[in-house]
N, C-alpha and C positions, 0 to 999 in steps of 0.2 A: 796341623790339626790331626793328620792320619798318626802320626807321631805321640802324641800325646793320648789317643785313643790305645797306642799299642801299647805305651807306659801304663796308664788304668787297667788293662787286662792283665799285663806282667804283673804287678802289685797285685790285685785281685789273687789271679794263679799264686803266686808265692804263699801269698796267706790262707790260701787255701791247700796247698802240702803240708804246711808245717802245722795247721790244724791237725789235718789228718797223722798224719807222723805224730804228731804227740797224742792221740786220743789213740791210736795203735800201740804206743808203746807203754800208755798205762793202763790197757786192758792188757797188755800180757803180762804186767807188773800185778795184776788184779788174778791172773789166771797162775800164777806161779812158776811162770816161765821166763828166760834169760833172755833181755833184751836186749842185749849187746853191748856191747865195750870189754874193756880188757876183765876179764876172767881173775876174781881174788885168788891170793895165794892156799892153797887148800882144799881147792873145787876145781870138779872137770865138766867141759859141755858134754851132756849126753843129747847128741844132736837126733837119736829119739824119741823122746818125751821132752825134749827143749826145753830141761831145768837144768838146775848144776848142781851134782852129785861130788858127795866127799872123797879127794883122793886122799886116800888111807895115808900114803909115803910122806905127802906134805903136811896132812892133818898132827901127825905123830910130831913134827917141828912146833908145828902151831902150840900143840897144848904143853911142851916143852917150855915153848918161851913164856905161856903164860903161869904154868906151874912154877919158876924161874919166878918173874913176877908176882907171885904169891910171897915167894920164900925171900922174897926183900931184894933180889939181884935184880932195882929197878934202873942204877946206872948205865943210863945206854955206853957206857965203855964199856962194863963188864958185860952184858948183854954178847956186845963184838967178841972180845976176847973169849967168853963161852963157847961160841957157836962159829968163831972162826974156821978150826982145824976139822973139827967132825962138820958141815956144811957149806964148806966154801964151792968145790966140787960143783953142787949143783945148781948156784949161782944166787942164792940167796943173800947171803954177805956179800 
């Protein structure tokens, strides 16, 4: 019985962090700040104001491949092959 009581409060407990975890992490999704997980290609944390801010270095790839993709080079080989030899280096390919 004391078994089963401690089961009911664990279950209880649990549903009640992941409540809160997730009401925490769509009021910062609401407030415009990064709520964690891996960081897109492009953007840096600025751990003060706790958004993500454009890094210029990766940004200038990004709108490459999309100007790239504009101009029909939508074959992901050629895509590879473009962007090979000028960005391998930095581990993007």
């Amino acid at each position: 019985m004391v078994f089963q009581m401690f089961g009911i409060i664990a279950e209880w407990e649990r549903e009640t962090i992941i409540e809160r975890t997730k009401s925490g992490r769509l009021q910062r999704y609401k407030d415009g700040c990064f709520a964690g997980g891996t960081i897109p290609f492009g953007y840096i944390h600025n751990k003060e104001t706790r958004k993500l801010d454009i890094d210029e270095n990766e940004a200038r790839i990004i709108r490459r491949i999309y100007s790239e993709y504009k101009e029909g080079a939508c074959r992901k080989t050629s895509l590879k092959t473009g962007f090979r030899l000028t960005f391998q280096p930095s581990g993007i390919i």
